[in-house]
Structures are given as C-alpha cells and as structure tokens.
N, C-alpha and C positions, 0 to 999 in steps of 0.2 A: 832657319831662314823663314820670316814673315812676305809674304805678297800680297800687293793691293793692285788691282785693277781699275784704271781710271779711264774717261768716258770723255773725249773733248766737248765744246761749247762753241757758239755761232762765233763764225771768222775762221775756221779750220778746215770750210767746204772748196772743192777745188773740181772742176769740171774731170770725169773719169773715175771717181774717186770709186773704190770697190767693186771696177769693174773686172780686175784682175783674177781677183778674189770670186765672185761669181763663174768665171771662166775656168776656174782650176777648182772650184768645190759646189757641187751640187747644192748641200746642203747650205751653203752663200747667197747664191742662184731664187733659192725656196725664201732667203729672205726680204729684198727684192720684190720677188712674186707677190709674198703675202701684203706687203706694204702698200704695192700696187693696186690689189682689191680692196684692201680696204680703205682706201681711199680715191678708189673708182677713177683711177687716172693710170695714166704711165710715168709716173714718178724717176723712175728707173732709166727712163730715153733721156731725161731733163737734166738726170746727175750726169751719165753719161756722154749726152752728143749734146747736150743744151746751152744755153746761152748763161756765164756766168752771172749777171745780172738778175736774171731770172731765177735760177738757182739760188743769189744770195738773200730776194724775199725771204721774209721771218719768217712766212707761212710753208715756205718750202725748205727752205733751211734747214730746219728745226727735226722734219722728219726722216730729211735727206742724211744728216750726222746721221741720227740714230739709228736708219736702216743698214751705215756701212760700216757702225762699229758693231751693230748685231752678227752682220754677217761676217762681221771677224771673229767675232765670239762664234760662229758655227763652223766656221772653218780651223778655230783651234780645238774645239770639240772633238773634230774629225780625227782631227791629228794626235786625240788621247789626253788636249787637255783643254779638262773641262773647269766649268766655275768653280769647283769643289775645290779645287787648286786652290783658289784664293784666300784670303784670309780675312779681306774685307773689299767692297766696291765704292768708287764714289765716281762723281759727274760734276763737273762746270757746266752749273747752272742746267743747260735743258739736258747737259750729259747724265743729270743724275735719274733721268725719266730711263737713261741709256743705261746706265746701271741696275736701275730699279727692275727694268727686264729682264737683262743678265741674270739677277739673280732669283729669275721667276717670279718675283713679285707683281708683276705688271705682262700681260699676255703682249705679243708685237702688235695684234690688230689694235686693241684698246691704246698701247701705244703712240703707235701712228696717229690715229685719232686725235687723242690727247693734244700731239703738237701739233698736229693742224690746226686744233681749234686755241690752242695756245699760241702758234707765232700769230694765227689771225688776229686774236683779239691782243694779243700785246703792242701790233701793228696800226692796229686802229686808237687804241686809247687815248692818244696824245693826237692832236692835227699834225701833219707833218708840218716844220717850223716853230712849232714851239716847246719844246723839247731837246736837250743834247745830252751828250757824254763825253767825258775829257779825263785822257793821261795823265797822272799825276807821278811822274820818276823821278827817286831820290826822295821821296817823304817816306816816313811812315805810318803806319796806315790813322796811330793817334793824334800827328799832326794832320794829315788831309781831313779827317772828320773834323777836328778843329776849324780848317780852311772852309769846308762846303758849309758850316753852319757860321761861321763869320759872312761867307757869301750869300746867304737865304735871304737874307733883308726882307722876309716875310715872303718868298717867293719858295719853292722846295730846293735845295740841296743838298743833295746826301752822298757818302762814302756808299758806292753802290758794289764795287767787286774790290777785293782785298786778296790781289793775288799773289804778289809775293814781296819780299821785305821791301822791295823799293819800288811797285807798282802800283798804286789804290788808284780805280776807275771811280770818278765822281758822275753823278746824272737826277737831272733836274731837271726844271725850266731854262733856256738858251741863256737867257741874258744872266740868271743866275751862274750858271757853270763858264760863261765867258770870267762873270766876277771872279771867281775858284783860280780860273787859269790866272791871272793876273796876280792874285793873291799869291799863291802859289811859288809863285816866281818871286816874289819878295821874302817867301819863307826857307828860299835854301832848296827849290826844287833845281832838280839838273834839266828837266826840259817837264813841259805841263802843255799839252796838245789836244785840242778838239780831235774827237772820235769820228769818221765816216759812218753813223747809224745810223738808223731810221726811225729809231724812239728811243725815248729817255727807259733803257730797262730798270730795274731794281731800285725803283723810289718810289713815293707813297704816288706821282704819278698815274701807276699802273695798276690803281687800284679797281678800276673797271673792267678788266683783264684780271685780276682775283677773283673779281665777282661772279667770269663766267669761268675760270677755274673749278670754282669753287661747287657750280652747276655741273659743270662738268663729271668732275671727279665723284659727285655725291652717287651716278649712276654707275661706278665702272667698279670693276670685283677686286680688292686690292689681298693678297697673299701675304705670309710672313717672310719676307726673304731669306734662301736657303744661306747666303752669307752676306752680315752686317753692313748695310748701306750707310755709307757717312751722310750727314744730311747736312747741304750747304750753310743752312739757316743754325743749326746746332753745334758743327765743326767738332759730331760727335757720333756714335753709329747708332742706326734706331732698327726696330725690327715690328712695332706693335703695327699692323695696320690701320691703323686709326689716325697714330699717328705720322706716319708716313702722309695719310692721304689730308689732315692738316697743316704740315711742313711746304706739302707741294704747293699750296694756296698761300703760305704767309712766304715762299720762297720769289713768288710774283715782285713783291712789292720789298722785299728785305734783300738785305747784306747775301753777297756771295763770298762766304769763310774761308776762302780757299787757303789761304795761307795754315790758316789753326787747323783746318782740315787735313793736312799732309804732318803737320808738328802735331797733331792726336794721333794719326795712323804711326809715326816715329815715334811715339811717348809709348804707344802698345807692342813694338818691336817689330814693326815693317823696315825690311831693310834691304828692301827690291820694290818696284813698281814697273807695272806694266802699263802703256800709254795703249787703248783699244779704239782705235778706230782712223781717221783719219788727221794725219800734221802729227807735230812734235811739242806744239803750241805750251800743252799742259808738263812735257818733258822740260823743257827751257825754265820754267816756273820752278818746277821739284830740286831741280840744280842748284835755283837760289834759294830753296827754304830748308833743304834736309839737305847740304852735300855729300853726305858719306851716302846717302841711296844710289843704287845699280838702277841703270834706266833702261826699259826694251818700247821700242816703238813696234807695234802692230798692226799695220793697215793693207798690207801685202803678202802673197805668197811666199817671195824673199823670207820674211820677215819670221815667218812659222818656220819654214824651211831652218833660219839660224837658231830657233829655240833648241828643233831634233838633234843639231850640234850636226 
C-alpha cells in the first residue's frame, strides 16, 4: 500500500478550525504558537473566536490553512505517525507551501511568512472588480481551456485550476470570465458559475504577486524534501531545491494540475490518501479522479483517534 498526503487550498477555512487539535496535543498548540510570532499577531484568536470574513482575507487564509494542517501533521506525529509514512505529499495551490513543510523543506516560520506575503500581494494585484473566477462543471479541462481562450478577446483568460474531470476553475479579467460562463453553457456545461473571490488567482494576472514571490522566496533557506512533493505546476514530484523554490513563483500565475497530480501519484501506486488539515474539499475531488483510492480526512482528534483503529 502507497500513501500520499494532501494539504487543502483557500475555501476550506471555517471559524475553530484546529482548535481541538491544539486542545488534546501539545505539540498542535506549539504550532499555532509558532505561527503567531512569527507573524507578530494572534493568528490563532482569529481562526478560532474570529470573524469569518476576516478569517477568509487571502492574507490570512492562507497561513491560517497551513497552520491547521501543520498542526495535524504534529498531532499525527504524536500518535507514531510521522511523514516518513508517506510516500509522497502534495498541496492545492497554497496547500502545497503546507506540504512543503510537512516534509521539512520549508521551516513553519519561514512559512507563515511566505503566505502572508503571498495572500497579501495576490490580494493586492488586481483592483478589486476587475478580476474574476468562474466554475466550469461538466467540461473538460481541454474544452474549458478552449472556452477561456475563445473568451480572451485580447483580455486574459485562462483555465486557472484543473481539478477534477468535470471541474476546470477559469480566472481572468470580469468581463472576460463572464464571456467563458456564457460560452460555456453553449458548450455542453452542466452549470458554469462566477466564483465569490477576491482576485483572479492563477493567471498571468498575478504576475506582480510572482514578482514579489519571487523576492521573497530568493531570501528563505529552501531543504530537499524528506518525501517527494508533487508540484502543482509539473503534476509531477520534485525534490531539487531550486527548483521547488522556482515552481513556487511560476505556481503564482500558472495552472493548478490537480487532477494529473492525483492520476501521477495513482500511475506510481498510491492507493490511499490522506486529506491533512482542514474540510474534505480535496477528499470530494480524489473520489472523482482515482475511485478505487481509500480516503482518510484529518483535521481532528476523532480523526487520528480512527487511524489507531
């Protein structure tokens, strides 16, 4: 039996998330803590007692996920199972910063960091309003690419997350991705829906947000991961630090693979995956791309509790 542990992405944050987990493992608690100073705030009251809203800013989002799927990672540690278990890690989109840690590649302060300064400047890139994201269900992902580049009309449109056979998230300019939804629906979509975001992620867009990526990442110490990170942008596992720490800059503005990234980790003999951190979000997705995969949700004490059997 193969395992891969997977790392959700922004829309999976929910007020309380990991406070449980903090409450029954110390070493949860310490992760939390650390997230906190390094980012000189109380992160931690926000996830917790905070206002959803507030919570679902990029700039807090972003570090929010990854502090509670860490802290699931420390709390299965606890319990005797550690990364070494796996077989390979991977992350939707900011999950895979959440992975990258997991597997020591990436320290949790330098982390946190990271997506601080990554939902900030993905937040800012675009003005609010002129930018969207739209559901595209029932295409596949080489019709919707056909669709958002039929709807560019010289404007950006791109196939921005490819996540499972009948899901491709489009993001561009507004009136572009309105075009896409329309389009869409002439092509045999079952329903094609504007997204609640706050910026067009994953299109050339966000290219000023790579830039400071790109700043970013040049100063922070990157590790060879102890187990093979699939890397959004390659929907293939990488380990060089180099390039890891150029994947996470061209993952800014490129294709989220998710789909070939679950049909690579199945093509190598994954034939379990573990969802780390908080929602089922990336569980619902693996369902539709590999069905013969065993699926464990991990975001709770329950949750570990059911692995011990």
């Amino acid at each position: 039996m193969s395992v891969a542990w997977v790392f959700p992405g922004q829309g999976a944050q929910t007020i309380g998330m990991g406070k449980a987990l903090a409450e029954a493992y110390p070493e949860a608690r310490a992760v939390f803590e650390e997230v906190d100073a390094a980012l000189g705030e109380k992160l931690s009251a926000l996830i917790w007692e905070g206002d959803i809203a507030d919570l679902t800013l990029t700039a807090n989002a972003q570090p929010a996920l990854m502090a509670t799927s860490m802290a699931a990672v420390k709390a299965l540690e606890a319990e005797g199972f550690g990364i070494g278990g796996a077989d390979y890690v991977a992350g939707h989109s900011l999950g895979e910063y959440s992975a990258l840690c997991a597997a020591g590649a990436l320290s949790l302060s330098d982390t946190a960091l990271l997506l601080r300064i990554r939902g900030a400047a993905m937040q800012s890139a675009v003005p609010v309003g002129i930018g969207a994201m739209a559901a595209l269900l029932g295409l596949d992902f080489a019709t919707a690419a056909e669709v958002a580049a039929e709807a560019a009309q010289g404007e950006v449109c791109q196939a921005a997350n490819d996540n499972d056979p009948g899901q491709v998230v489009v993001s561009g300019h507004k009136a572009a991705v309105e075009r896409a939804v329309e389009i869409a629906k002439g092509r045999g979509a079952k329903r094609a829906v504007m997204l609640p975001v706050s910026a067009p992620f994953h299109c050339a867009l966000m290219r000023p947000a790579a830039e400071a990526m790109a700043a970013a990442l040049a100063d922070v110490a990157i590790s060879a991961p102890v187990v093979p990170v699939v890397a959004n942008v390659r929907a293939e596992a990488v380990s060089s630090p180099d390039l890891i720490r150029a994947l996470l800059v061209e993952q800014v503005t490129g294709s989220v693979r998710w789909r070939e990234s679950v049909l690579w980790m199945a093509a190598q003999g994954v034939t379990e995956i573990w969802e780390v951190g908080a929602g089922k979000a990336l569980s619902g997705m693996v369902k539709r791309i590999a069905k013969e995969t065993a699926l464990k949700a991990v975001g709770a004490p329950e949750d570990i509790a059911a692995l011990k059997g």
